[in-house]
Residue frames relative to the residue before (quaternion, step in Angstrom):
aa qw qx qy qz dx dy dz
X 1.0000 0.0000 0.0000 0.0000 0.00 0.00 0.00
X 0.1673 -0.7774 0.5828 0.1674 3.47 -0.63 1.14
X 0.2238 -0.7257 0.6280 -0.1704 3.51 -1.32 1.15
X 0.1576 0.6575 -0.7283 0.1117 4.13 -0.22 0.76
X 0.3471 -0.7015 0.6224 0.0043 3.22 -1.58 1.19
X 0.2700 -0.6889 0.6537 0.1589 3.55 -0.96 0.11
X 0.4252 0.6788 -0.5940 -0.0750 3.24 -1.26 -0.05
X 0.5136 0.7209 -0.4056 0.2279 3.68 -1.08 -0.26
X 0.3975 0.7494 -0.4180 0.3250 3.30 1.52 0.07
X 0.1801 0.7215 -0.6540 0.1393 3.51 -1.65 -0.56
X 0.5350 -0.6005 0.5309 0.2670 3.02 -1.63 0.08
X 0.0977 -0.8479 0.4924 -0.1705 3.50 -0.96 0.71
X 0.4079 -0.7214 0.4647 0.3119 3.53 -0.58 0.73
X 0.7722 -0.2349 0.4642 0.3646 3.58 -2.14 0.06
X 0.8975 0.0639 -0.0274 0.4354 3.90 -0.24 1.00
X 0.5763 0.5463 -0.4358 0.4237 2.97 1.26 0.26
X 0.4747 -0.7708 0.2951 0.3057 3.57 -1.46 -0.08
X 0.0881 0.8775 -0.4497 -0.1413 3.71 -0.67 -0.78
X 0.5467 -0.6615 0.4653 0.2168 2.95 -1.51 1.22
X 0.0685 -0.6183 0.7689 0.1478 4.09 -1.03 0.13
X 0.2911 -0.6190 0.7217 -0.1060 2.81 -1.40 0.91
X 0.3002 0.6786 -0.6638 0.0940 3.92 -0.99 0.80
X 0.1137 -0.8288 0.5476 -0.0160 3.19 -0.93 1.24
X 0.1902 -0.7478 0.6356 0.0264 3.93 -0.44 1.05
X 0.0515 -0.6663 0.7308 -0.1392 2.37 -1.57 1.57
X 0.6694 0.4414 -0.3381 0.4927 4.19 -0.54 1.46
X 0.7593 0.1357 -0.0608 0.6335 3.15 1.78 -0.59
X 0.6201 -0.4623 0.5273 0.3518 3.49 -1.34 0.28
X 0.0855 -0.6581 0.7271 0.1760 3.54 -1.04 0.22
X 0.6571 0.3654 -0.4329 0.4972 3.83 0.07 0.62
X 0.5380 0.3683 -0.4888 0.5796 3.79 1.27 0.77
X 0.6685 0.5034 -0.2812 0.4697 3.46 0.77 -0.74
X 0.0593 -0.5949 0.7552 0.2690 3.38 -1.80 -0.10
X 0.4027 -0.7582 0.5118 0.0307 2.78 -1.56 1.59
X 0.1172 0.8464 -0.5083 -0.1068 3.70 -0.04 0.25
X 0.2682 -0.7007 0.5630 0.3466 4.05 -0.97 -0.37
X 0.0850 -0.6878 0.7175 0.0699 3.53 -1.04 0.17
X 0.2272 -0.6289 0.7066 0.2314 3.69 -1.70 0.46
X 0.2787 -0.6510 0.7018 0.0774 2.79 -2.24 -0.13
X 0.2708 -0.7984 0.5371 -0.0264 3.68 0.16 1.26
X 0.5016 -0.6288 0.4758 0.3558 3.66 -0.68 0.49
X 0.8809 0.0886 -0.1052 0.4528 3.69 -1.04 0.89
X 0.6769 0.4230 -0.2778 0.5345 3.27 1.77 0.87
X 0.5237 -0.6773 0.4350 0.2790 3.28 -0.70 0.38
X 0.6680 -0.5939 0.2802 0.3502 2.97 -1.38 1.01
X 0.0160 -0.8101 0.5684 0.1430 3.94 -1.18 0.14
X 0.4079 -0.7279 0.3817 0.3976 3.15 -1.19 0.11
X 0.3571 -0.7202 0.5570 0.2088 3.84 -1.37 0.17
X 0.8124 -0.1450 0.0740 0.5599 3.78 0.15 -0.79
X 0.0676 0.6582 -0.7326 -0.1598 3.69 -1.13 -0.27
X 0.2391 -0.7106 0.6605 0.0386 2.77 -1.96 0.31
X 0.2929 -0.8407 0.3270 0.3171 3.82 -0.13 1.20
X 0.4612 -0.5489 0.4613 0.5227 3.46 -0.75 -0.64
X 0.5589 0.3272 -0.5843 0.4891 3.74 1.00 1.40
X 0.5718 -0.5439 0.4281 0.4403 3.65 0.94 0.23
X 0.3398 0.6362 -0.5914 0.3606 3.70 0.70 1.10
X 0.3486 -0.7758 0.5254 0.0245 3.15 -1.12 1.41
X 0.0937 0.8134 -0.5728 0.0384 3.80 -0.56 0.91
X 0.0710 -0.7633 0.6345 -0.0990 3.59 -0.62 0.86
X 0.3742 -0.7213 0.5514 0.1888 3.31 -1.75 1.07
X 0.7078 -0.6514 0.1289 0.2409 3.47 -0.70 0.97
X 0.5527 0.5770 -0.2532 0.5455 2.69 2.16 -0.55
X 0.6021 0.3285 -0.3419 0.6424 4.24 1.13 -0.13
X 0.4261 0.7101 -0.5459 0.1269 3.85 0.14 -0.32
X 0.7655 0.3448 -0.0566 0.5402 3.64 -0.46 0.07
X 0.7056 0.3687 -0.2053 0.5692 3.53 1.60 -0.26
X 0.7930 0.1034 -0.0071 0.6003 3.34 0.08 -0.86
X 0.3054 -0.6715 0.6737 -0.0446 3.26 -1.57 1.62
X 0.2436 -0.6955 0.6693 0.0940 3.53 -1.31 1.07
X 0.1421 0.7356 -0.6621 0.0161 3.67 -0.94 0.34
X 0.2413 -0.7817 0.5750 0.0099 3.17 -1.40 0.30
X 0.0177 0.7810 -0.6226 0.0458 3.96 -0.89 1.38
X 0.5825 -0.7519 0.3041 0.0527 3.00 -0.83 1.90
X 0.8131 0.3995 0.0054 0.4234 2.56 0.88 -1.62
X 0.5118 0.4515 -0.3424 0.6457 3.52 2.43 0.56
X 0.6735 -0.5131 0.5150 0.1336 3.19 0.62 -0.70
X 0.6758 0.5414 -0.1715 0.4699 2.85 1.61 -0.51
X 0.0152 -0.6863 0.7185 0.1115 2.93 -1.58 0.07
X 0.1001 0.8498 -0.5176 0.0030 3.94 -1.07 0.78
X 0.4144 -0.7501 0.5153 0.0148 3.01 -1.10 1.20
X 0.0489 -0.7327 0.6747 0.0745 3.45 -0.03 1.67
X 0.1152 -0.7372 0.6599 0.0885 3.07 -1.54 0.53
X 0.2409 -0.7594 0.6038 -0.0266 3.83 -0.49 1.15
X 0.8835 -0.0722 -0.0440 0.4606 3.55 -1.82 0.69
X 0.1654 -0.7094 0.6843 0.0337 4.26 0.50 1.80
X 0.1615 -0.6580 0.7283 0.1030 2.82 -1.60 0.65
X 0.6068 -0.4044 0.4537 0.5123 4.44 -1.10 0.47
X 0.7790 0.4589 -0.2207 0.3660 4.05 0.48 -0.88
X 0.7325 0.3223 -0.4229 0.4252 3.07 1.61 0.67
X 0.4084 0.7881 -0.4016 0.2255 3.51 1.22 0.80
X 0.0033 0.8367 -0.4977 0.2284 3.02 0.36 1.53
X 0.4735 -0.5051 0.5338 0.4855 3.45 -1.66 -0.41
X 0.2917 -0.7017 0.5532 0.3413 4.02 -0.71 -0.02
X 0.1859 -0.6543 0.7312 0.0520 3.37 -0.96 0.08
X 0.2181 -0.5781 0.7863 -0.0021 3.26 -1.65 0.99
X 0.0589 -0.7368 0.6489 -0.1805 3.42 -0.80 0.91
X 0.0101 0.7901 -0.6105 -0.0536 4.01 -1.40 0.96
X 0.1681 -0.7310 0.6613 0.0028 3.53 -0.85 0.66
X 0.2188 -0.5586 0.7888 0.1339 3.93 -1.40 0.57
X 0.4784 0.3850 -0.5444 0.5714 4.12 0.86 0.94
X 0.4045 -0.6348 0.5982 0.2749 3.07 -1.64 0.24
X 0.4931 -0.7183 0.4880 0.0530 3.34 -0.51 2.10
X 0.2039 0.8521 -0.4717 0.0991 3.82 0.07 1.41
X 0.6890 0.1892 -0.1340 0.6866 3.65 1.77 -0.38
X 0.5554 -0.4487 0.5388 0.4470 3.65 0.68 -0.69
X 0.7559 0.4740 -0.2281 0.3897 3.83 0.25 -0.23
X 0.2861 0.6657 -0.4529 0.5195 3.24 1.80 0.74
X 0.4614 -0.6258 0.5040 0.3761 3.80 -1.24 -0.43
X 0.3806 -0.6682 0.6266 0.1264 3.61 -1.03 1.17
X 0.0839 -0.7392 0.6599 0.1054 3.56 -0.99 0.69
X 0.7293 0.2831 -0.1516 0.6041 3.70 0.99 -0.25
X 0.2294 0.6199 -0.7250 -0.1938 3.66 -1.22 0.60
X 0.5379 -0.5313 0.5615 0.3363 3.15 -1.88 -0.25
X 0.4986 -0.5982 0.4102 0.4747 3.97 -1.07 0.17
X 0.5584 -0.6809 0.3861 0.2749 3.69 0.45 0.49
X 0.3991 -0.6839 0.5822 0.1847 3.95 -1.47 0.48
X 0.3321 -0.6140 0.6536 0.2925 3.59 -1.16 0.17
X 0.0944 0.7175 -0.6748 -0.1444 2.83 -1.24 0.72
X 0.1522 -0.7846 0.6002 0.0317 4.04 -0.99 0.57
X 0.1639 0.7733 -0.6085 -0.0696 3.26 -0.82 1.28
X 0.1728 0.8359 -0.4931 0.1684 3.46 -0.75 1.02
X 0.3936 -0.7022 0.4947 0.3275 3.44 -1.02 0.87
């Protein structure tokens, strides 16, 4: 049974940072590309970063330059640093795997996770 967790959310001020955390368990994460996507009230879900299972990096234009994706094989992991939050990224996260190579979000997802809150606000 494949299962990818989230965790590390919370609330947080304007500029601060945070770490996501998604850990799979049922599947390799070095067959898989892992990516996250949010979900904003009264909006549909998007995507934010993936990471293949060659360690290609893809990021939407709105986190670029902010939030880093990385990936450790040999945990399982996959984390999402996220650097100078802005109010417009308080979303749920989602963790999310594909055996495509995750470059916009509009690929197919065969795995999601149950997603984090994240809240930035003064």
């Amino acid at each position: 049974q494949v299962e990818l967790l989230e965790s590390g959310g919370g609330l947080v001020q304007p500029g601060d940072s945070l770490r996501l955390s998604c850990v799979a368990s049922g599947l390799s994460t070095h067959s898989y590309a892992i990516a996250w996507f949010r979900q904003a009230p009264g909006k549909e879900r998007e995507f934010v970063a993936a990471v293949s299972w060659r360690g290609f990096r893809y990021y939407a234009d709105s986190v670029k330059g902010r939030f880093t994706i990385s990936r450790d094989n040999a945990k399982n992991t996959v984390v999402l640093q996220m650097n100078s939050l802005k109010p417009e990224d308080t979303a749920v996260y989602y963790c999310a795997a594909s055996r495509a190579t995750i470059t916009s979000g509009r690929e197919p997802i065969d795995y999601w996770g149950q997603g984090t809150q994240v809240t930035v606000s003064s």
